[in-house]
Biopython code that builds the backbone (N, CA, C, O; Angstrom):
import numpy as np
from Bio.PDB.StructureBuilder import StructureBuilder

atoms = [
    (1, "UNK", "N", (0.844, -1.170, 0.000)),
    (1, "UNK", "CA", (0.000, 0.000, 0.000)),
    (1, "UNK", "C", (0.896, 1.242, 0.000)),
    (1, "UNK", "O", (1.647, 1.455, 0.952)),
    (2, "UNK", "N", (0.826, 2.107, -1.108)),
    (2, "UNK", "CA", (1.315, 3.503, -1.239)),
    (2, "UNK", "C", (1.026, 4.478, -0.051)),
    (2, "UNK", "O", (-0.158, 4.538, 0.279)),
    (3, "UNK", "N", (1.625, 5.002, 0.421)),
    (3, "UNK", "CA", (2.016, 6.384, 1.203)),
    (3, "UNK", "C", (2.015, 7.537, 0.752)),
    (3, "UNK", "O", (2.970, 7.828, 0.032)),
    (4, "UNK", "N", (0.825, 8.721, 1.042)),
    (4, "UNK", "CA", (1.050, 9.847, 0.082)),
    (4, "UNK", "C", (0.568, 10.695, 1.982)),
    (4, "UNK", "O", (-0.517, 10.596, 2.554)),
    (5, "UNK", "N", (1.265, 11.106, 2.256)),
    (5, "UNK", "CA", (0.807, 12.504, 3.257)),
    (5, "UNK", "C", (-0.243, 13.481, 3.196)),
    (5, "UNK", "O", (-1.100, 13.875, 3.987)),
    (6, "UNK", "N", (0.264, 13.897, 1.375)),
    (6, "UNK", "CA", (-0.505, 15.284, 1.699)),
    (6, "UNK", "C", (-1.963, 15.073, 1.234)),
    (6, "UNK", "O", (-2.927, 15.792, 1.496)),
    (7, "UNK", "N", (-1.927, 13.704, 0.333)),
    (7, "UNK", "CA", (-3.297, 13.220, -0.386)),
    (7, "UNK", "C", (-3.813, 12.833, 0.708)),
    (7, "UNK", "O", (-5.019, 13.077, 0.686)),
    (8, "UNK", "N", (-3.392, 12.198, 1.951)),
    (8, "UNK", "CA", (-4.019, 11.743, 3.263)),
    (8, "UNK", "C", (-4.463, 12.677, 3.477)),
    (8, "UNK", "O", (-5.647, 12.664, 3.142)),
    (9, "UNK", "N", (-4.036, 13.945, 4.057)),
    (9, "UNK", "CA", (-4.661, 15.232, 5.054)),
    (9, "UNK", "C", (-5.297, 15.930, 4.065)),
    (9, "UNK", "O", (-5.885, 16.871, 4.598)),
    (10, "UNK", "N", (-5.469, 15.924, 2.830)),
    (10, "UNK", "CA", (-6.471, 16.406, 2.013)),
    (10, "UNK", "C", (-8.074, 15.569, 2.072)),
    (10, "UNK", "O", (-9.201, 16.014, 1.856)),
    (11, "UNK", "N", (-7.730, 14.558, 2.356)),
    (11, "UNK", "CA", (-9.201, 13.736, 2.223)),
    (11, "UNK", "C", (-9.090, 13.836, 3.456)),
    (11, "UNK", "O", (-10.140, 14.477, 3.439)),
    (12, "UNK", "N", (-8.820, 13.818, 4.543)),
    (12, "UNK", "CA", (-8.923, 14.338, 5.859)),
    (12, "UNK", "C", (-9.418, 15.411, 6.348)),
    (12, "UNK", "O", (-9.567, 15.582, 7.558)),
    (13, "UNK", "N", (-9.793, 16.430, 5.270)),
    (13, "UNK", "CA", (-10.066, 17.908, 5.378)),
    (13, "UNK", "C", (-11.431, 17.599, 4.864)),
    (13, "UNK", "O", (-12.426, 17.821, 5.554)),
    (14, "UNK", "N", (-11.501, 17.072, 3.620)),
    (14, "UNK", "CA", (-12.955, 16.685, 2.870)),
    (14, "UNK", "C", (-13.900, 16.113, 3.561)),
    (14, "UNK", "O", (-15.060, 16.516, 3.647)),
    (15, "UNK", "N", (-13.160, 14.589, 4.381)),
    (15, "UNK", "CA", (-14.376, 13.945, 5.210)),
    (15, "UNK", "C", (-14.613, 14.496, 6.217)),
    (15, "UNK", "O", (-15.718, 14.213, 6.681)),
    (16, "UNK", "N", (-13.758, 15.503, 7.028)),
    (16, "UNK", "CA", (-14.186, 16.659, 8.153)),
    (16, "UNK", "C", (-15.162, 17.607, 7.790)),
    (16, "UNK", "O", (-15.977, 18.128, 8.550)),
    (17, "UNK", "N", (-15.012, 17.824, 6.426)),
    (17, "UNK", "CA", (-15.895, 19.149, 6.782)),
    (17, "UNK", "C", (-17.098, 18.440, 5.629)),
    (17, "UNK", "O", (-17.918, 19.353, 5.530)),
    (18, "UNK", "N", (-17.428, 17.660, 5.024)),
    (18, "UNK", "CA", (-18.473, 17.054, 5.057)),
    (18, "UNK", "C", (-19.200, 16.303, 6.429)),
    (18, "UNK", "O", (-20.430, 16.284, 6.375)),
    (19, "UNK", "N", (-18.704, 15.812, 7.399)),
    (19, "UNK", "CA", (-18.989, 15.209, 8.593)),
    (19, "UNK", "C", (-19.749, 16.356, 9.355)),
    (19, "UNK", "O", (-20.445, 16.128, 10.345)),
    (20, "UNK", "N", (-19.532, 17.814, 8.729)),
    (20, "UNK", "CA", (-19.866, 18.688, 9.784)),
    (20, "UNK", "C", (-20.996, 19.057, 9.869)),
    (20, "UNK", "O", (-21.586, 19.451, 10.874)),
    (21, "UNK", "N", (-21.535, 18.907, 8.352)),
    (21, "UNK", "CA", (-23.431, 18.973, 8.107)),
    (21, "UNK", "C", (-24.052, 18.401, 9.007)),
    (21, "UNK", "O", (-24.941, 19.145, 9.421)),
    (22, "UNK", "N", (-24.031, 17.605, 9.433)),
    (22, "UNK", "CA", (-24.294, 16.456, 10.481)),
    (22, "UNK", "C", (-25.049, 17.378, 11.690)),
    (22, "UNK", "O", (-26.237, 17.396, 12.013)),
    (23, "UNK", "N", (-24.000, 18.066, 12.181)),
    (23, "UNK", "CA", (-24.292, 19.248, 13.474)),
    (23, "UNK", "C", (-26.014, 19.979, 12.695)),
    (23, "UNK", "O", (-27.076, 20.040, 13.315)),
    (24, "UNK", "N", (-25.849, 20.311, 11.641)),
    (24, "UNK", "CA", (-27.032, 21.233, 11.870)),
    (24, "UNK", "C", (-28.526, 20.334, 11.198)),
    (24, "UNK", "O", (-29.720, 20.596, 11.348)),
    (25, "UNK", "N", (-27.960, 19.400, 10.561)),
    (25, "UNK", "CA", (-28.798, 19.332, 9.480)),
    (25, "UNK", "C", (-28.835, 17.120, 9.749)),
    (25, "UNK", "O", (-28.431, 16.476, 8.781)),
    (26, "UNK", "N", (-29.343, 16.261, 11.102)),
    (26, "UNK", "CA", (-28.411, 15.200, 11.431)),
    (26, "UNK", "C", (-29.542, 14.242, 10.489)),
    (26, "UNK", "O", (-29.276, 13.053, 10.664)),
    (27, "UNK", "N", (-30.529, 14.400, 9.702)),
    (27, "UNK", "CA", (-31.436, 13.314, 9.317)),
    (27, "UNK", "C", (-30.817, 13.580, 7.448)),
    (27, "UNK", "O", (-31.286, 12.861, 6.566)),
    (28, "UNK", "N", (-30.066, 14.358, 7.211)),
    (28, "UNK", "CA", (-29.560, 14.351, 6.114)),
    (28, "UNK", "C", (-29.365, 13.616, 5.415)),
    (28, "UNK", "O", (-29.722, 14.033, 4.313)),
    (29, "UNK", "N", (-28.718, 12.043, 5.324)),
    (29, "UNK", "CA", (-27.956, 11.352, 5.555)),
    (29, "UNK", "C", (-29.327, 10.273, 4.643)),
    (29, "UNK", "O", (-30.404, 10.846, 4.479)),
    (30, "UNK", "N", (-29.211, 8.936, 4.166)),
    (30, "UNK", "CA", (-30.405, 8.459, 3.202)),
    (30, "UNK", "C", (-30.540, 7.671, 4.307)),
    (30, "UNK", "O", (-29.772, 7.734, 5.267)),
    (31, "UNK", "N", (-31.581, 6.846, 4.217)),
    (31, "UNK", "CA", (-32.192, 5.730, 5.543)),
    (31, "UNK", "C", (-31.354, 4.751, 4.494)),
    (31, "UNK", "O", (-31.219, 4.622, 3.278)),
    (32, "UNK", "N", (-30.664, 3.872, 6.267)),
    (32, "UNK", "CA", (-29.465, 2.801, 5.820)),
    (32, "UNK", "C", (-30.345, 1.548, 6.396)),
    (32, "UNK", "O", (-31.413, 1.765, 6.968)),
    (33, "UNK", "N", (-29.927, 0.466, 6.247)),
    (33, "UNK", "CA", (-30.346, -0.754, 6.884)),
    (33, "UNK", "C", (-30.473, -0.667, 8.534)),
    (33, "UNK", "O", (-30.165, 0.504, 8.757)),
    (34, "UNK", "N", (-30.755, -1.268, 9.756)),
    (34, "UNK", "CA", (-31.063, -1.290, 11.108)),
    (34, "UNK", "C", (-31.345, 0.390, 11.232)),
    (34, "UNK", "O", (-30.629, 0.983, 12.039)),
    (35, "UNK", "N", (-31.900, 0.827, 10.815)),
    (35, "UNK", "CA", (-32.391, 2.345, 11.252)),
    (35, "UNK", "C", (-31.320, 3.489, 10.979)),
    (35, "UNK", "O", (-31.398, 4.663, 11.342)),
    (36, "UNK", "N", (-30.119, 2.769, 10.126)),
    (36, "UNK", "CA", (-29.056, 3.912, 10.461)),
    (36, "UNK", "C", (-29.105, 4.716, 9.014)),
    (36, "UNK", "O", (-29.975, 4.537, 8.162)),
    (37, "UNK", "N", (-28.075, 5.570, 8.917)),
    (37, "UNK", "CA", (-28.478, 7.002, 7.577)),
    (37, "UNK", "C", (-26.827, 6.856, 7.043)),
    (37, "UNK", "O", (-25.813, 6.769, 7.736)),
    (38, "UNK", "N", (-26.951, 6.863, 5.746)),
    (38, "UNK", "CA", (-25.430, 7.339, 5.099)),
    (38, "UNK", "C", (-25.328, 8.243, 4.144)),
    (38, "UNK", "O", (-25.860, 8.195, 3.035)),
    (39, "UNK", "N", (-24.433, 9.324, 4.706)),
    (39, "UNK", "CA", (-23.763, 10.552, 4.114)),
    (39, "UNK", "C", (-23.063, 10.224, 3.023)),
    (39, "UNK", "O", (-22.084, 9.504, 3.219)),
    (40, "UNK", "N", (-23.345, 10.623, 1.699)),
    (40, "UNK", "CA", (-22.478, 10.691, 0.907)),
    (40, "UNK", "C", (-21.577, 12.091, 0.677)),
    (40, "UNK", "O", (-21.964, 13.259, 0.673)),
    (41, "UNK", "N", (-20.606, 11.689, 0.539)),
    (41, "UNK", "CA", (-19.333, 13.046, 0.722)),
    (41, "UNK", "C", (-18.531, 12.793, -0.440)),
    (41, "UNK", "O", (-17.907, 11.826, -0.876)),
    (42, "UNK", "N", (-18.806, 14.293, -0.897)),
    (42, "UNK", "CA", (-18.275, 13.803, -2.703)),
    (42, "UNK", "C", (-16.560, 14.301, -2.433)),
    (42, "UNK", "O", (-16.231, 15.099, -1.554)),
    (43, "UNK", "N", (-15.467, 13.540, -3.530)),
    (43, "UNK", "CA", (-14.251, 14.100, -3.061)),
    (43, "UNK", "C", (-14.305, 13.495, -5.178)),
    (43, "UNK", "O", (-14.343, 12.451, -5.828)),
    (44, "UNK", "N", (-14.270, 14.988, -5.415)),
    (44, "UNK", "CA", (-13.583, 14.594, -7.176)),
    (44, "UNK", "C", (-15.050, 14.100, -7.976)),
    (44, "UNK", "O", (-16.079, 14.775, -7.932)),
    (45, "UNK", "N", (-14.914, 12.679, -8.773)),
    (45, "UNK", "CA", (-15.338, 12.361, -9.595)),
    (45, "UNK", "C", (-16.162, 11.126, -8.549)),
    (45, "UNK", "O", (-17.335, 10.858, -8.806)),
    (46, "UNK", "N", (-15.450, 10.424, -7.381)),
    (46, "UNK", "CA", (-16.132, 9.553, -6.193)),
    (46, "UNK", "C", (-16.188, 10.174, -4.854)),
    (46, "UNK", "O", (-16.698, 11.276, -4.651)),
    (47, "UNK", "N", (-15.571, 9.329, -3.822)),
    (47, "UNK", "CA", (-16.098, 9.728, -2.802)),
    (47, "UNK", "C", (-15.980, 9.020, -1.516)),
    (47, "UNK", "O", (-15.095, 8.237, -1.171)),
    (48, "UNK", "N", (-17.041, 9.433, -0.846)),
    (48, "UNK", "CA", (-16.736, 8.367, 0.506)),
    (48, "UNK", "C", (-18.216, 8.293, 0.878)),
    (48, "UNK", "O", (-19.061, 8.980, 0.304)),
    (49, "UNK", "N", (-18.472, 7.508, 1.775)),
    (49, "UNK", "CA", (-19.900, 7.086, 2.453)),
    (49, "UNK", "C", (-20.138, 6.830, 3.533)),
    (49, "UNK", "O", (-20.097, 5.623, 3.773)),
    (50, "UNK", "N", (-20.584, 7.979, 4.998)),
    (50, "UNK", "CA", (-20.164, 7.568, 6.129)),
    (50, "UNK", "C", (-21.907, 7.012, 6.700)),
    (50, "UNK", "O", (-23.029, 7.514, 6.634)),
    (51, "UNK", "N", (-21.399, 5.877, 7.188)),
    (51, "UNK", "CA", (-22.695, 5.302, 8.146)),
    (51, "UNK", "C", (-22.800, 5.986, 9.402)),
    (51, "UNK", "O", (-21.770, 6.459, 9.882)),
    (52, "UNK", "N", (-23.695, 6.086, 9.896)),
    (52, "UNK", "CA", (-24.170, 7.138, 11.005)),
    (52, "UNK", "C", (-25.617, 6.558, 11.898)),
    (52, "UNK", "O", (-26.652, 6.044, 11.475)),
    (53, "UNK", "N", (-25.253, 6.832, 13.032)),
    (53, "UNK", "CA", (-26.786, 7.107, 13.804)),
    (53, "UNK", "C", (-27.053, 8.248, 14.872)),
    (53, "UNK", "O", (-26.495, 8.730, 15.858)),
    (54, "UNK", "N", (-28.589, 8.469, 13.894)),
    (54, "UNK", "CA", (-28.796, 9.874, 14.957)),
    (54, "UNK", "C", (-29.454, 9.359, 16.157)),
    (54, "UNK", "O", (-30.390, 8.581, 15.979)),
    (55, "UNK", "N", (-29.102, 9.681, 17.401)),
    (55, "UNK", "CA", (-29.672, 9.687, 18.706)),
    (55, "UNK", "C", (-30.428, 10.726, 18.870)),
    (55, "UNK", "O", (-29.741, 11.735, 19.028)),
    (56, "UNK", "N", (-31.469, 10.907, 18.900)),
    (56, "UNK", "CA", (-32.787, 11.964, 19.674)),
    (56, "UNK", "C", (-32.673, 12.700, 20.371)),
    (56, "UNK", "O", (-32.650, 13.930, 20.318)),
    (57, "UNK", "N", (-32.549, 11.681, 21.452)),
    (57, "UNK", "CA", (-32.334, 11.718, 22.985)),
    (57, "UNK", "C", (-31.093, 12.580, 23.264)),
    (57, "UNK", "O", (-31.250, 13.290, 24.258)),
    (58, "UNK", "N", (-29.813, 12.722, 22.611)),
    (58, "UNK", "CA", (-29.104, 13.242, 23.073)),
    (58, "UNK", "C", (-28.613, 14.062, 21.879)),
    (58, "UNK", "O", (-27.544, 14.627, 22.109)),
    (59, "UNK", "N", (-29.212, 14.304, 20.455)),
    (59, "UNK", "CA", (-29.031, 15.271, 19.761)),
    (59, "UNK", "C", (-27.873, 15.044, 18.926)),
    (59, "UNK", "O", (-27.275, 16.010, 18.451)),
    (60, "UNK", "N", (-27.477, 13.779, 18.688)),
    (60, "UNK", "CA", (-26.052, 13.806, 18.109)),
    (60, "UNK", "C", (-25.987, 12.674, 17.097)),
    (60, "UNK", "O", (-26.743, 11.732, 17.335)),
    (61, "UNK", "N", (-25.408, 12.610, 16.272)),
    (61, "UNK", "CA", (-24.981, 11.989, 14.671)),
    (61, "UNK", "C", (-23.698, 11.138, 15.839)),
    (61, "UNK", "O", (-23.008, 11.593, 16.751)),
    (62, "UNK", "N", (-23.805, 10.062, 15.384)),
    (62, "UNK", "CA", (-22.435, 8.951, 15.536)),
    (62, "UNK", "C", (-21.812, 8.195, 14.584)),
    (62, "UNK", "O", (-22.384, 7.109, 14.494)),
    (63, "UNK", "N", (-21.064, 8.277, 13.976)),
    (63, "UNK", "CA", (-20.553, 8.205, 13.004)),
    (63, "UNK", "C", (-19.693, 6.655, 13.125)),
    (63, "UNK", "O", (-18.520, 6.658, 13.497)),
    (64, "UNK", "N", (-20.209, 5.717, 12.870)),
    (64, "UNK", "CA", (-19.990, 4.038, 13.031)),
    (64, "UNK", "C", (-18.950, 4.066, 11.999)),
    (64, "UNK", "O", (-17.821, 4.029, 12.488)),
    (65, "UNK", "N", (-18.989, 4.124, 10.656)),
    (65, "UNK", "CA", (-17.892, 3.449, 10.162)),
    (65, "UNK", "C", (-17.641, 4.669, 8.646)),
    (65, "UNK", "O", (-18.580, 5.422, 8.386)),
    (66, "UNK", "N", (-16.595, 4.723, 7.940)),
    (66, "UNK", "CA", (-16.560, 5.501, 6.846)),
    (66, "UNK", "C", (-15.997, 4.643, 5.404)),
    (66, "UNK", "O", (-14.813, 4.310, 5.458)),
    (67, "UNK", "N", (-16.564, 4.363, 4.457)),
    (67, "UNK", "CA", (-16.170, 3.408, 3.209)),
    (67, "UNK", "C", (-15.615, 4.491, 1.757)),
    (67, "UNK", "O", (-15.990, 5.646, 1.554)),
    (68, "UNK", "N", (-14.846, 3.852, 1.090)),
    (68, "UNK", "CA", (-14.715, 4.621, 0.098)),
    (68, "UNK", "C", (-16.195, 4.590, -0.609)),
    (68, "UNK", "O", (-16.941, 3.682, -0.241)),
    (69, "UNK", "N", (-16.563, 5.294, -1.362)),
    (69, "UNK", "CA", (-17.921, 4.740, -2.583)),
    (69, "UNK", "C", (-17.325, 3.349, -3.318)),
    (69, "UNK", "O", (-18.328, 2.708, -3.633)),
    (70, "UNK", "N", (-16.564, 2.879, -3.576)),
    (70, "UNK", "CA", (-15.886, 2.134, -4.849)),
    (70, "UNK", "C", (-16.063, 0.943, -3.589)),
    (70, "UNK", "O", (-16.059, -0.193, -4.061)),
    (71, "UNK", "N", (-16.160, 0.972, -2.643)),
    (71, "UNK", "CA", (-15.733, -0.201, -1.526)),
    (71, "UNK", "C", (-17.390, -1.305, -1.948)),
    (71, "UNK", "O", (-18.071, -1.006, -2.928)),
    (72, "UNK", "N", (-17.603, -1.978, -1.432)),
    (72, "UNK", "CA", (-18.977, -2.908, -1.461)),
    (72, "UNK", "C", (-19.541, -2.538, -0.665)),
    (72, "UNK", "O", (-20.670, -2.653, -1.142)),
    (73, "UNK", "N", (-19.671, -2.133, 0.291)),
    (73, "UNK", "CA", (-20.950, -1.945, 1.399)),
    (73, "UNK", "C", (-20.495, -2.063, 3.196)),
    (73, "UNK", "O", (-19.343, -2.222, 3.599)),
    (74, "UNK", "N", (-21.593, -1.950, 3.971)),
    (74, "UNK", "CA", (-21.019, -1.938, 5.362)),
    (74, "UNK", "C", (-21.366, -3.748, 6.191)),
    (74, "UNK", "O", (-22.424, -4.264, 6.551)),
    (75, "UNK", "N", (-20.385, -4.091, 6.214)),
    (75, "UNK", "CA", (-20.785, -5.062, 7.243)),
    (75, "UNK", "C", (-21.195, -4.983, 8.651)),
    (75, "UNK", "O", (-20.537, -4.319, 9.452)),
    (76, "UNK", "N", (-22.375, -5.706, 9.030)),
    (76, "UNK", "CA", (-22.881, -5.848, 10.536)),
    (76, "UNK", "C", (-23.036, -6.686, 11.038)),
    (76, "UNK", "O", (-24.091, -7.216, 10.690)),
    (77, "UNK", "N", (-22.250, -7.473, 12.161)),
    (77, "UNK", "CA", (-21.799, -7.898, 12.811)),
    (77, "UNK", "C", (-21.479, -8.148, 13.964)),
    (77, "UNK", "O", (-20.308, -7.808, 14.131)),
    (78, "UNK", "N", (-22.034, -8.680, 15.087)),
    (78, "UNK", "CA", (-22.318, -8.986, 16.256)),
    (78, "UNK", "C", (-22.361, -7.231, 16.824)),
    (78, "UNK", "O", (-21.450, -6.653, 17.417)),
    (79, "UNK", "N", (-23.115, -6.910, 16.602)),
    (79, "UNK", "CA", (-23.386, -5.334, 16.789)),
    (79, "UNK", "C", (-22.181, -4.148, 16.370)),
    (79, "UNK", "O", (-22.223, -2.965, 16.706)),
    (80, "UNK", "N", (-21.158, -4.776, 15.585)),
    (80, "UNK", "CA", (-20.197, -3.631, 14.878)),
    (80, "UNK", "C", (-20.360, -3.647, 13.664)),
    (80, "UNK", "O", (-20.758, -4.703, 13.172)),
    (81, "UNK", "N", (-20.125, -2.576, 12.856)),
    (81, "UNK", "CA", (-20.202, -2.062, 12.044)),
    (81, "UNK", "C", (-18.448, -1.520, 11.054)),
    (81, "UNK", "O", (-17.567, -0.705, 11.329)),
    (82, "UNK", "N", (-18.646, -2.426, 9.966)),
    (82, "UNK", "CA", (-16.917, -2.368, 9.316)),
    (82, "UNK", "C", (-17.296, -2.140, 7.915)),
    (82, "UNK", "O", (-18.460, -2.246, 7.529)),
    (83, "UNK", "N", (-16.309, -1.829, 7.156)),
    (83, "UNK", "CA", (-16.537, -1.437, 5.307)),
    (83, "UNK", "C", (-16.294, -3.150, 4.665)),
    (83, "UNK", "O", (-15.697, -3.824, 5.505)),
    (84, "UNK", "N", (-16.528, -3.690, 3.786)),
    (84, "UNK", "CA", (-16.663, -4.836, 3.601)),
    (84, "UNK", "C", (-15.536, -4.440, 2.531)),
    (84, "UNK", "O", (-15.375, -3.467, 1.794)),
    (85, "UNK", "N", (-14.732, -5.788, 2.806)),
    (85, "UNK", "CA", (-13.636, -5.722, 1.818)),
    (85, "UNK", "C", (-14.027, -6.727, 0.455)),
    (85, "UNK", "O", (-15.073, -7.326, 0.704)),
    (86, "UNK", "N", (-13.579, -7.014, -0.665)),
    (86, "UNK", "CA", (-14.048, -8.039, -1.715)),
    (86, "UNK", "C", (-13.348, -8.934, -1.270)),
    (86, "UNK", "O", (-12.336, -8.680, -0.617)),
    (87, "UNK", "N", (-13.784, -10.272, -1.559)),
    (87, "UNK", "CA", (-13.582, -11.995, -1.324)),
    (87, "UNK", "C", (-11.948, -11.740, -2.356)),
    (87, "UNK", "O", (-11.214, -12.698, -2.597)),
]
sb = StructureBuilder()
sb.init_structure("model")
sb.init_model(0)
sb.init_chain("A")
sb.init_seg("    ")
for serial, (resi, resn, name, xyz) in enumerate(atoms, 1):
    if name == "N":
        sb.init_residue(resn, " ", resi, " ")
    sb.init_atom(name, np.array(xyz, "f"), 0.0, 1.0, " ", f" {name:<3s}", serial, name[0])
structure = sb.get_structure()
């Protein structure tokens, strides 16, 4: 696996400040499987896809797991939540 720094803290900046809609706006997000919502966060021509659950009760977006778009989907799993890698 390649090493790039500054391409890291650039998509580091993207999925931050897409993550931040969240604060004002937390049902944004499309209805995911077990009740949860996923953000799509565009970076270029793809992207990323963060799984999330909003709590009510305490007003806040939780942010379970983050996948590239190009990835397959989220696995769930004895109550965790991971990006599914291909066979």
């Amino acid at each position: 696996m390649e090493s790039d720094p500054v391409a890291a803290s650039a998509t580091a900046d993207v999925l931050t400040g897409g993550l931040k809609i969240l604060k004002d706006h937390p049902l944004i997000g499309r209805p995911a499987e077990l009740g949860y919502r996923e953000l799509l966060i565009s970076r270029g021509r793809t992207g990323y896809v963060a799984l999330y659950k909003y709590e009510v009760e305490r007003d806040a977006a939780i942010i379970l797991a983050i996948r590239h778009q190009r990835e397959g989907g989220f696995l769930f799993d004895n109550g965790g939540v991971s990006p599914s890698t291909p066979s």
